[in-house]
N, C-alpha and C positions, 0 to 999 in steps of 0.2 A: 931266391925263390926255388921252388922245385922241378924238376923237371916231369916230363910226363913218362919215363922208365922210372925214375928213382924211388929208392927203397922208403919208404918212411922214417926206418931209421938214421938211416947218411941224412935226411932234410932236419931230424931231429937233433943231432951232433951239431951240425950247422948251426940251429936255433933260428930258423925265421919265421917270422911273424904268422905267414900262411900256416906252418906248423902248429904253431903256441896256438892259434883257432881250432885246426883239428883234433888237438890233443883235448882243450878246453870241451868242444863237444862230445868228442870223446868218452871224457869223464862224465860230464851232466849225463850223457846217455845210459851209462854203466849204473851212475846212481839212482835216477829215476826208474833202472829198470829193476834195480834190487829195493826201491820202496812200494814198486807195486808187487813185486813178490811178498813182502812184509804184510801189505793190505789186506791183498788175497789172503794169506793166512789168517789175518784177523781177523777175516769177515768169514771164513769157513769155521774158526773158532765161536763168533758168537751167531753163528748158526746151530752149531751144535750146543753151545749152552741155552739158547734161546728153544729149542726141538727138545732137549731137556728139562725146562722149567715147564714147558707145555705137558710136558708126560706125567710132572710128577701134580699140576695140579688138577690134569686131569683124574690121577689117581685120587685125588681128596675129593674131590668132586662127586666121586661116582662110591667111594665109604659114607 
């Protein structure tokens, strides 16, 4: 187990269990937080195609 000074990485050399868990959250945390950066993009994306598609048939619209 780890102690309450130790580095993260000396528990990680070690390889115990407590570790393998924070590492494991770790990662989900890093990846969940780069697919809601993706989202966000996504949805800024079809914002602006959707703000687009409004303008151009407002343009038909109004010829």
């Amino acid at each position: 187990m780890t102690t309450a000074g130790e580095p993260l990485q000396t528990a990680t050399r070690r390889g115990t269990p407590v570790t393998a868990a924070v590492q494991a959250v770790a990662v989900i945390a890093a990846v969940a937080e780069a697919m809601m950066v993706v989202a966000e993009e996504t949805v800024a994306e079809a914002v602006e195609v959707t703000d687009a598609r409004d303008a151009l048939l407002r343009t038909f619209d109004s010829a």
